[in-house]
C-alpha positions as CSV (number, residue, x, y, z in Angstrom):
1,X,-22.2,22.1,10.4
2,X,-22.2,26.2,10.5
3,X,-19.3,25.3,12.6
4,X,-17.5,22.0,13.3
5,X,-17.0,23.1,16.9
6,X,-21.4,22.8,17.1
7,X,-20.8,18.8,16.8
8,X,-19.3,18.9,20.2
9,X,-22.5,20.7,21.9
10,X,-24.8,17.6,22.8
11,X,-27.2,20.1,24.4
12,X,-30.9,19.7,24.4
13,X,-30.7,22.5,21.9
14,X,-28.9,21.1,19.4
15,X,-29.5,17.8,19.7
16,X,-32.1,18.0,16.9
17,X,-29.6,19.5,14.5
18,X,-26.9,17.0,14.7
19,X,-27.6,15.6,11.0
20,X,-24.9,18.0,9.3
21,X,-22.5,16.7,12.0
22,X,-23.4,12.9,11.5
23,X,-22.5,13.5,7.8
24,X,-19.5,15.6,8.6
25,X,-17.9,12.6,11.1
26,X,-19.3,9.3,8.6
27,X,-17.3,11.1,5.6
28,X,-14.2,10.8,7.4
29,X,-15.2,7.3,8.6
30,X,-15.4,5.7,4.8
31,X,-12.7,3.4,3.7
32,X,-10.2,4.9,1.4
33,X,-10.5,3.8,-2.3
34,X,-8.5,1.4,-3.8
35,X,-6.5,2.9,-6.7
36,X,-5.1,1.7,-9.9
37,X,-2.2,3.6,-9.9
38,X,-0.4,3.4,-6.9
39,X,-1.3,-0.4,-5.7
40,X,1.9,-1.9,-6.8
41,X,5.0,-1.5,-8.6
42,X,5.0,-1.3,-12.7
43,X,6.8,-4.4,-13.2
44,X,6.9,-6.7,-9.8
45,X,5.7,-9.8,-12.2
46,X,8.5,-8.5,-15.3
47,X,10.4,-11.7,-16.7
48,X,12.2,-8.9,-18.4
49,X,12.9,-6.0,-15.9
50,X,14.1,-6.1,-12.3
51,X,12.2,-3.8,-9.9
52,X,14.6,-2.2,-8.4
53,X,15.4,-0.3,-4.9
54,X,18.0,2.4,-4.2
55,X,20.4,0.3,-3.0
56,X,20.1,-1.9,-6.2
57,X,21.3,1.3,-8.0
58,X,24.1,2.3,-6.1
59,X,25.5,-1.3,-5.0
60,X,25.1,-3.3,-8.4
61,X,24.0,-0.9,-11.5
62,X,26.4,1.9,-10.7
63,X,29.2,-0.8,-10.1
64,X,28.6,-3.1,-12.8
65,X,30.6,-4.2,-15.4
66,X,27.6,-4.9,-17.6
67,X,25.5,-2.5,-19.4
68,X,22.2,-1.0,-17.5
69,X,19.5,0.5,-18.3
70,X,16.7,1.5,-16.0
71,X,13.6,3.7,-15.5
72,X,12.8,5.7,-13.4
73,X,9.2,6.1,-12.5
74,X,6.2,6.9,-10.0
75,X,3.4,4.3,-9.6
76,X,0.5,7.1,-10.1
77,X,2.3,8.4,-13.6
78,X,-0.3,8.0,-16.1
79,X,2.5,8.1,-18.9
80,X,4.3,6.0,-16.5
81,X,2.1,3.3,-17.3
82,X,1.0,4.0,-20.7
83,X,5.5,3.5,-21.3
84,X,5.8,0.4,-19.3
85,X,5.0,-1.8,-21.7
86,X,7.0,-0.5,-24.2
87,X,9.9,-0.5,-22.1
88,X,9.5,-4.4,-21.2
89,X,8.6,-4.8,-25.2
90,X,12.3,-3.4,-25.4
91,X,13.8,-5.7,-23.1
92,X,12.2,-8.8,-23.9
93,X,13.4,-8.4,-27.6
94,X,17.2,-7.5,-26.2
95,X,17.4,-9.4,-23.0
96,X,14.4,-11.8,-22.7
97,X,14.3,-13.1,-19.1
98,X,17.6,-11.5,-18.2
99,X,19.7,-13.1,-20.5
100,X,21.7,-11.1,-22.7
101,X,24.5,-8.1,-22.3
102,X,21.7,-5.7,-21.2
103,X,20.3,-5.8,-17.6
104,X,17.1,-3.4,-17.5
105,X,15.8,-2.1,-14.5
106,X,13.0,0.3,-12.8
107,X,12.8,2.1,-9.5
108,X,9.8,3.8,-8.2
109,X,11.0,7.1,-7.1
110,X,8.4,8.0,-4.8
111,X,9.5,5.1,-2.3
112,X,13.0,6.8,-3.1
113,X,12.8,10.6,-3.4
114,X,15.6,11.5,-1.0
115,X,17.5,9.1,-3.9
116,X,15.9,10.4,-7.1
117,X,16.3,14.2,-5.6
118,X,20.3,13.1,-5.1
119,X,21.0,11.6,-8.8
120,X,18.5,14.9,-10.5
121,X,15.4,13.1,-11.9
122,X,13.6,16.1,-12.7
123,X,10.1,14.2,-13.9
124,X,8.5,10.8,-14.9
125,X,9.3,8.3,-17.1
126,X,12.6,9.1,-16.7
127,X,15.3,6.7,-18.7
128,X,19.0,6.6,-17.7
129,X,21.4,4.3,-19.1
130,X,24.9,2.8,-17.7
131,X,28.4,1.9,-19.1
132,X,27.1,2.2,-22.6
133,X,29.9,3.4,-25.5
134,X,30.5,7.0,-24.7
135,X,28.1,7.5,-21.8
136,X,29.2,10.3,-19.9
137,X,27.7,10.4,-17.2
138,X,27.6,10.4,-13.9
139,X,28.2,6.7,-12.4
140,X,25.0,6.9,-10.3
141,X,22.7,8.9,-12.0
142,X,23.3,7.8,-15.8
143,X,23.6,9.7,-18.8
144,X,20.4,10.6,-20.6
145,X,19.4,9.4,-24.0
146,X,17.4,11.2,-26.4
147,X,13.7,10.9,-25.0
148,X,12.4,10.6,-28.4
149,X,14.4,8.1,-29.2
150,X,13.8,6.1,-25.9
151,X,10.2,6.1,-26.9
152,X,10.9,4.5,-30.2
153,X,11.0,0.6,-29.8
154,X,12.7,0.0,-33.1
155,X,15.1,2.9,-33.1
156,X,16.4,2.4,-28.8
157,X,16.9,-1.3,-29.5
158,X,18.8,-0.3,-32.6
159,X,20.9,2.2,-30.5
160,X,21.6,-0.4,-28.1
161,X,22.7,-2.5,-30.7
162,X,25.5,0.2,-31.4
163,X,26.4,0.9,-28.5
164,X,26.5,-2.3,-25.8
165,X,30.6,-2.7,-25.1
166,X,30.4,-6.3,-26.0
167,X,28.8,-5.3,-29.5
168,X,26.9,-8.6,-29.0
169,X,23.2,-7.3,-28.9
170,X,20.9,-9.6,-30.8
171,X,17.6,-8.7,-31.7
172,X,15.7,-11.2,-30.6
173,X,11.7,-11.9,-31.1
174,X,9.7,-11.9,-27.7
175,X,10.3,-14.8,-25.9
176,X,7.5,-17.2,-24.8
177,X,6.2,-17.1,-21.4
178,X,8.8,-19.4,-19.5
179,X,9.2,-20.0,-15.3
180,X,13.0,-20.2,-15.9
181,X,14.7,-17.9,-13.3
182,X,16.7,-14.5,-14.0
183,X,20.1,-15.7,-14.8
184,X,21.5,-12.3,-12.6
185,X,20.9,-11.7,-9.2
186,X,20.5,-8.0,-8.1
187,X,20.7,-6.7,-5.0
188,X,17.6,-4.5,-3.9
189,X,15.5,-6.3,-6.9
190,X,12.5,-7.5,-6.2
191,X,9.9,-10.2,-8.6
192,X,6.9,-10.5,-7.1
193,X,2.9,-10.8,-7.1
194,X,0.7,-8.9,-10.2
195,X,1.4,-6.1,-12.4
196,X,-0.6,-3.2,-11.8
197,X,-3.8,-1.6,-14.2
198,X,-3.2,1.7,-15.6
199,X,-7.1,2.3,-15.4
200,X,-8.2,5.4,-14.7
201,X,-8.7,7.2,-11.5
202,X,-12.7,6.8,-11.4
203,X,-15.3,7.8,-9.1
204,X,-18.5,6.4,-7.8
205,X,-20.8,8.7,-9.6
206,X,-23.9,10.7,-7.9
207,X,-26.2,8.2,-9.3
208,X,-24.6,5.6,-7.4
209,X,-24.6,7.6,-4.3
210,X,-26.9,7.4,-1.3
211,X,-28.2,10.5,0.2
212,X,-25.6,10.7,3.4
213,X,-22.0,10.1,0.8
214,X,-23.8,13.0,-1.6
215,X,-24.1,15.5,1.1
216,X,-20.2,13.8,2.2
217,X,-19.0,14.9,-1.1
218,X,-17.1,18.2,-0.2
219,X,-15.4,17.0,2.6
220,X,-14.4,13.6,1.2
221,X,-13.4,16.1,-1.3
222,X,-11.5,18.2,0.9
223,X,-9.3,15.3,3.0
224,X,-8.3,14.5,-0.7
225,X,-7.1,17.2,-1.6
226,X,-5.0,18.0,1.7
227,X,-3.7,14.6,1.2
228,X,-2.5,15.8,-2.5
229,X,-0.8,18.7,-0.7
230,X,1.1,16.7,2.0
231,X,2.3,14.9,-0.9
232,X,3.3,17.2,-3.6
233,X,5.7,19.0,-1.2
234,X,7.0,15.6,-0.2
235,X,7.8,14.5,-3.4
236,X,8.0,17.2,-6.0
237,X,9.8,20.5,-4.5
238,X,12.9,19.4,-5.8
239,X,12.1,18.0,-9.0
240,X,13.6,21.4,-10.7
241,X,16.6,22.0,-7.7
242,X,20.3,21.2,-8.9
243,X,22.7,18.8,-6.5
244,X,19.5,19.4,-3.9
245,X,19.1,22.9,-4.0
246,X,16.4,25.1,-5.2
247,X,16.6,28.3,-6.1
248,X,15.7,31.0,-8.3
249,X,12.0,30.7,-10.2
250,X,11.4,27.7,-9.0
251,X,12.1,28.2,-5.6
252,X,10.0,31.9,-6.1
253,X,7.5,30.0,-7.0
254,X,7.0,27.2,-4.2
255,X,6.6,30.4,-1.7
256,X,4.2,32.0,-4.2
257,X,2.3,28.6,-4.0
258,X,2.7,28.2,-0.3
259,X,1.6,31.8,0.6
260,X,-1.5,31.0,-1.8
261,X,-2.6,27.9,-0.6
262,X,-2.4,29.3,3.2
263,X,-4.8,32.6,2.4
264,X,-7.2,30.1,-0.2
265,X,-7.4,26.9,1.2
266,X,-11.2,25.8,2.9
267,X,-11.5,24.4,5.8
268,X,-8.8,24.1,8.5
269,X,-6.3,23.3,6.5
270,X,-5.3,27.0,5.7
271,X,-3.8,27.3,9.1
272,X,-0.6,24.7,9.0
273,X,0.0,25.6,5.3
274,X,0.2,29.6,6.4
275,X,2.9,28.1,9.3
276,X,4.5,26.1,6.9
277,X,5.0,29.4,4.6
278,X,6.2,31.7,7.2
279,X,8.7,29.0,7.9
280,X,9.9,28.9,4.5
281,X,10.1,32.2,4.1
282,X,12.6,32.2,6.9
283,X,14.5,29.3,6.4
284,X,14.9,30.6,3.1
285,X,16.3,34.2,4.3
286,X,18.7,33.0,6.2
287,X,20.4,30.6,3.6
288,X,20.8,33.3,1.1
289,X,17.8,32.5,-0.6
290,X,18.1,28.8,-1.6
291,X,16.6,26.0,0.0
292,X,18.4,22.9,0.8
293,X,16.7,19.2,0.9
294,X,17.5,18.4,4.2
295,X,16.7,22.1,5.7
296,X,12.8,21.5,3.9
297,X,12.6,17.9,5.4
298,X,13.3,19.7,8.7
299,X,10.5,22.0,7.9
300,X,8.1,19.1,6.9
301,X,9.1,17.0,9.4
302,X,5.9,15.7,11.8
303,X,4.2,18.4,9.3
304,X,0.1,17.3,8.7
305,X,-2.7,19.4,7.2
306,X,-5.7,19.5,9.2
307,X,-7.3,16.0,9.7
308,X,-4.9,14.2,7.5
309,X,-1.4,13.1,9.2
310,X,2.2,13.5,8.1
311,X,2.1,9.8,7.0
312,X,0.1,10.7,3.6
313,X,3.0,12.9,2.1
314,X,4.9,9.7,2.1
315,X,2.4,6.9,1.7
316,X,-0.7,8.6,0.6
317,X,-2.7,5.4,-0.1
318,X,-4.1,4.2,2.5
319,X,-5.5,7.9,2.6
320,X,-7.5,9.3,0.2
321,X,-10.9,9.0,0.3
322,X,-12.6,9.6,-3.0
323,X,-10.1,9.8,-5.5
324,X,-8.2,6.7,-6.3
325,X,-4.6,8.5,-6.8
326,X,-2.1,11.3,-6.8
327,X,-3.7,12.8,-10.1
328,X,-7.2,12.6,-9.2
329,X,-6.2,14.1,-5.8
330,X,-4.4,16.9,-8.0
331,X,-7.6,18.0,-9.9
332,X,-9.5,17.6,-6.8
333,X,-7.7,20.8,-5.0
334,X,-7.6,22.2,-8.0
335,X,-11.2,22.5,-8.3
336,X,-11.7,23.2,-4.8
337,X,-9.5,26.4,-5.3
338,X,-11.6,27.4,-7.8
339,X,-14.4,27.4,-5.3
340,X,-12.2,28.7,-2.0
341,X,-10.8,31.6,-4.5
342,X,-14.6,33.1,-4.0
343,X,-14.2,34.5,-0.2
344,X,-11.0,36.5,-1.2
345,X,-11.5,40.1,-2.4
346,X,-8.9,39.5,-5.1
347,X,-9.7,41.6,-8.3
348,X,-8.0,39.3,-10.3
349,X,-8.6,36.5,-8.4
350,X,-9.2,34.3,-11.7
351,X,-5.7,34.7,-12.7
352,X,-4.0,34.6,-10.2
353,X,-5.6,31.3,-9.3
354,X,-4.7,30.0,-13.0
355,X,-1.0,31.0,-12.8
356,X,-0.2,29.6,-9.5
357,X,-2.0,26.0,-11.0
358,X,0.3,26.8,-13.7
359,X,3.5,27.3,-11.8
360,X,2.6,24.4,-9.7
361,X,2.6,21.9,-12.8
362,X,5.7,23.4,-14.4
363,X,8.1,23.1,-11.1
364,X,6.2,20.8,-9.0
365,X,4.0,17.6,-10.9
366,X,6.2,14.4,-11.5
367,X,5.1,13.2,-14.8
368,X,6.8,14.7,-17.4
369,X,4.4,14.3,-20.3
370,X,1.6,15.6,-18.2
371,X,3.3,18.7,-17.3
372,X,4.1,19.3,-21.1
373,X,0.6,18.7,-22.5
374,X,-0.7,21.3,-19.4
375,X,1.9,23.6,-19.8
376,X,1.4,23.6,-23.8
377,X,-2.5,23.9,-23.6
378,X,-1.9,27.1,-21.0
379,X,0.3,28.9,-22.9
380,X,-1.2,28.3,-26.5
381,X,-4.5,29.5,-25.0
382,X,-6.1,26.7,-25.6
383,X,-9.8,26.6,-24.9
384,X,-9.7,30.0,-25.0
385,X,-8.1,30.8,-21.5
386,X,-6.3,34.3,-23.2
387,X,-10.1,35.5,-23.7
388,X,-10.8,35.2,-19.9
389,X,-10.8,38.4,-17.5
390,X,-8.7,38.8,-14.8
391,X,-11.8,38.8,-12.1
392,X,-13.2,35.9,-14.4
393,X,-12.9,33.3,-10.9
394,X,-16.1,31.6,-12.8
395,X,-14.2,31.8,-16.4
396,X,-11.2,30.1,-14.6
397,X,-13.3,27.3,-12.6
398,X,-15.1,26.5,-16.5
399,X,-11.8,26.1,-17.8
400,X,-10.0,23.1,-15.6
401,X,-13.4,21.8,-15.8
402,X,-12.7,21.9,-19.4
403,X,-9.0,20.7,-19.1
404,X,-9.6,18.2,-16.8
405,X,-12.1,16.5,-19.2
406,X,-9.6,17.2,-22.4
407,X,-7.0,15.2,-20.3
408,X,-8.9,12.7,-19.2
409,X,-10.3,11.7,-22.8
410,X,-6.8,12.4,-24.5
411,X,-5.1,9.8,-21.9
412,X,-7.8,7.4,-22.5
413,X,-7.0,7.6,-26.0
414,X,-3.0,7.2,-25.7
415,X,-3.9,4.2,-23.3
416,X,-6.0,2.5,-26.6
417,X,-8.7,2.4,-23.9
418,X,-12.8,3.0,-24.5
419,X,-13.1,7.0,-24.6
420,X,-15.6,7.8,-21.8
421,X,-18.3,9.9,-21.3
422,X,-17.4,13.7,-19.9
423,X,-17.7,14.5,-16.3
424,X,-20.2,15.2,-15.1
425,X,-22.1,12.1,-16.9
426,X,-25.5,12.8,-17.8
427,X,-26.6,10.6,-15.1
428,X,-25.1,12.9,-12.2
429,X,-26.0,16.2,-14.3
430,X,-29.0,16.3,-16.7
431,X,-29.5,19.5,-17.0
432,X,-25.1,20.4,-17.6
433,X,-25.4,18.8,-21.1
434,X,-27.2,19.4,-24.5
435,X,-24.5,17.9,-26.6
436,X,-22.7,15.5,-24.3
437,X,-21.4,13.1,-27.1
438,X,-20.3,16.2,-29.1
439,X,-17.4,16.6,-26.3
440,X,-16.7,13.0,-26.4
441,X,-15.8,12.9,-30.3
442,X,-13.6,15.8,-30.0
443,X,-15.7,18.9,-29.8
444,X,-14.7,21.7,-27.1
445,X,-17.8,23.9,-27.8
446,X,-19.3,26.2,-25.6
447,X,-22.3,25.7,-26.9
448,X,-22.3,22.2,-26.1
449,X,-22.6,22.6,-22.0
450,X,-25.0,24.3,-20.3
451,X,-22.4,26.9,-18.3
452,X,-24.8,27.7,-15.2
453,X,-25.4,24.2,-14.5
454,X,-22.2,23.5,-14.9
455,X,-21.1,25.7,-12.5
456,X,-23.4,24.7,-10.0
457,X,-22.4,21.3,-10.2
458,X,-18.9,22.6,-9.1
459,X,-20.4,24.0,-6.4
460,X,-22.1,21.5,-5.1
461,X,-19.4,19.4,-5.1
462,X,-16.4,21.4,-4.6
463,X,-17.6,23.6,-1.9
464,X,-19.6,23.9,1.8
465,X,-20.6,26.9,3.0
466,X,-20.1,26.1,6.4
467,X,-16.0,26.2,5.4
468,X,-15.9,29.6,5.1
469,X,-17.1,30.6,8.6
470,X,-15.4,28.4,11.2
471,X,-12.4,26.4,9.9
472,X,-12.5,22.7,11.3
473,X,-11.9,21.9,14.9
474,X,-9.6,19.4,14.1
475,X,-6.6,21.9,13.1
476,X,-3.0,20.5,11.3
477,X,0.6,20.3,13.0
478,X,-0.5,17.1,14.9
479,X,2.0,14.1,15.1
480,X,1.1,10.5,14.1
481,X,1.6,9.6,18.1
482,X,-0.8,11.7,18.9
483,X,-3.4,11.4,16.2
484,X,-6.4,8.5,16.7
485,X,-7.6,6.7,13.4
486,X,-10.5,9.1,12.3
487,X,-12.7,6.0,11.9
488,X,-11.9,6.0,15.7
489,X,-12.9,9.8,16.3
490,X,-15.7,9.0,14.3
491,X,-16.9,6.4,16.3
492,X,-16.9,7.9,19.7
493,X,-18.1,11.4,19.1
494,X,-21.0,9.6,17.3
495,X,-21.3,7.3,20.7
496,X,-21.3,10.4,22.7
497,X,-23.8,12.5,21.1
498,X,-26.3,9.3,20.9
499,X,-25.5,9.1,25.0
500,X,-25.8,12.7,25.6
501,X,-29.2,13.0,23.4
502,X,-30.4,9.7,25.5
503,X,-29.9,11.2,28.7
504,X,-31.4,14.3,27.9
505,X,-34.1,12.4,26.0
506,X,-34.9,10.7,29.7
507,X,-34.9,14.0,31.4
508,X,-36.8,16.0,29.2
509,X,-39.5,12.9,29.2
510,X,-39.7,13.0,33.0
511,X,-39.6,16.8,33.5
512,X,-42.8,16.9,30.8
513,X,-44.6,13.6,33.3
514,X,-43.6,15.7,36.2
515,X,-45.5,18.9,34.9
516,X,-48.8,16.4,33.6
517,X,-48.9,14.7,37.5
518,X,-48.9,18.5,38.6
């Protein structure tokens, strides 16, 4: 709709133009996907490692007599999940169903954060080990081994060999499967149900779509990627803060981001993020220019973005609606910046959108790998980003179209899994390719992609018209008490608009039989 406020009017008038509304209240009526990262912990049905809860950490690792060593994690981590096994490869061969010196351990720290946040985890895998030979550190939050190390199966089990108190490590080969039952009980751990794919986050492509979801598209889009906001702020702000405080670049650059995201962001969702900014901005002020945990949970606190509630920035699940997890939610407002970025009069509006993305990833994103490769590919220029003009906004949109495809085959390949095809496949986009399989063994070539198509494409998907002349009726800063399911809104807006088109249907009928009797 030219304006979602139009899919209130049921008059005779606009009766007839109530297809762009239909579309508008079915996208938000869909069923959330179901996502591969994200639908259960990394090691609920571990022989090996104990699933572990905050409590489990602070009552029985931190307290223990015996040597721990646990990971820290988040269930949408793509390196999360590409480390798992290693890390129960590790254990098996040291402690195999719990028995041995060694107790191993995970935690999921976004089920946690106000617990990760407290002991510093500053990004995902993160692995911490306790009451080894000269650990020093803290008795809650660990001392940190060399990460390289850590990621070396031979050469971790080796240093655990050196430096277990009891000096009774045994490398062990894996054990057999066997229902025998951990030897040691820990508080807060939980065994239970499946182990969770690390599939990718994929999406139903166009070809697959019927006509009403491909006209959905941008606002499926769009509810994804204010769900991704919600739930960076919950869970990454103070992934760069010390002892729960941010300040300095990082903290410069979450108002940067906020202040951006409140003058770019389509649709409705502009609004609350702008409130939430000039909030900061004073909180902030009047602390001396830091920002304490608890005095940004006050700030977030009953905090929701448009149509999505405060409940995704903790549980985010149960909300998205194309995307199938945190990352894909990520790229998601990333591309649909690249399209909002249009209706500023910025004159380097390409940059500046590429830098915050950029500071966002470096203070903000989770997994730690991730942010590396990003942060490494930015600054080395790769894909020739350097070459691109400030007022390049099409320049920028081409090139995390280009990153999100390098990631997305390079984690593929890590993962040992079948490379697939770019995206757009050649299915959704025909005309975006003339050397599709070029990209897919390794070629970044211009020359390979057909750049006005794929622009379009972006367009098309990432973008509605409609957003940049009347936000959405349904604005943010509404409380879960007072927010109906949306399949609910759905429902009886579409209920009212077939009863008010009915009536008038029956009226307009009888006025015309009135004036043919006369």
């Amino acid at each position: 709709p030219k304006s979602n406020w139009r899919c209130l009017d049921f008059s005779l008038e606009a009766r007839h133009d109530m297809w762009p509304c239909l579309v508008y209240f079915l996208a938000l009526a869909i069923p959330p996907a179901v996502s591969a990262f994200g639908r259960g912990k990394l090691f609920q049905s571990s022989k090996n490692v104990y699933e572990l809860e905050a409590a489990g950490v602070e009552n029985d690792v931190a307290n223990s007599r015996s040597p721990w060593v646990v990971m820290y994690y988040a269930d949408w981590c793509p390196h999360c999940h590409h480390y798992a096994p290693s890390f129960e490869r590790i254990a098996q061969k040291v402690s195999p169903s719990h028995v041995g010196p060694v107790q191993f351990g995970a935690l999921n720290c976004p089920d946690f954060m106000a617990f990760c946040t407290k002991i510093q985890i500053p990004g995902y895998p993160s692995v911490r080990t306790y009451h080894f030979k000269g650990d020093v550190g803290h008795a809650l939050s660990g001392s940190r081994p060399d990460r390289d190390m850590v990621h070396d199966e031979k050469k971790f089990v080796a240093w655990l060999q050196r430096n277990a108190p009891e000096d009774n490590v045994t490398l062990s080969e894996p054990a057999e499967e066997t229902t025998k039952e951990p030897k040691v009980g820990v508080r807060g751990a939980k065994q239970a149900s499946t182990n969770s794919d690390s599939d990718s986050n994929r999406v139903l492509p166009r070809s697959g779509r019927s006509k009403v979801l491909q006209e959905a598209m941008p606002a499926l889009h769009l509810a994804d990627a204010e769900v991704a906001v919600l739930y960076s702020l919950r869970q990454g702000v103070f992934l760069q803060g010390e002892s729960g405080t941010l300040q300095g670049p990082p903290l410069a650059e979450l108002m940067s981001w906020l202040d951006y995201l409140g003058r770019v962001f389509p649709g409705g969702g502009h609004r609350p993020v702008a409130k939430l900014s000039d909030a900061l901005h004073e909180a902030v002020a009047s602390a001396d220019d830091k920002l304490s945990v608890e005095a940004f949970e006050k700030l977030m606190d009953n905090r929701g973005l448009d149509r999505i509630p405060p409940e995704a920035g903790l549980k985010p699940n149960a909300f998205w609606r194309h995307c199938q997890g945190f990352t894909c939610g990520l790229w998601t407002l990333f591309h649909l910046l690249s399209q909002a970025a249009k209706s500023t009069s910025s004159e380097s509006a390409g940059e500046e959108l590429l830098l915050r993305v950029r500071g966002f990833v470096e203070n903000f994103f989770g997994c730690g790998y991730c942010r590396e490769h990003f942060l490494e590919a930015f600054d080395g220029c790769k894909l020739e980003r350097c070459s691109l003009a400030k007022d390049d906004l099409d320049g920028a949109a081409l090139w995390l179209w280009k990153m999100h495809n390098d990631v997305t085959l390079r984690v593929a390949k890590e993962d040992g899994r079948e490379i697939p095809s770019p995206w757009p496949s050649a299915e959704d986009c025909e005309e975006c390719w003339i050397c599709q399989d070029c990209w897919k063994k390794g070629s970044r070539s211009d020359d390979d992609f057909k750049r006005a198509a794929i622009l379009a494409y972006l367009r098309q998907e990432f973008s509605s018209p409609e957003w940049h002349e009347e936000r959405h009726w349904l604005s943010g800063d509404f409380s879960a008490n007072r927010a109906m399911p949306l399949a609910a809104v759905s429902a009886l807006l579409l209920a009212a608009a077939a009863l008010r088109c009915l009536r008038s249907g029956r009226g307009e009928d009888a006025r015309g039989k009135d004036a043919k009797d006369s």
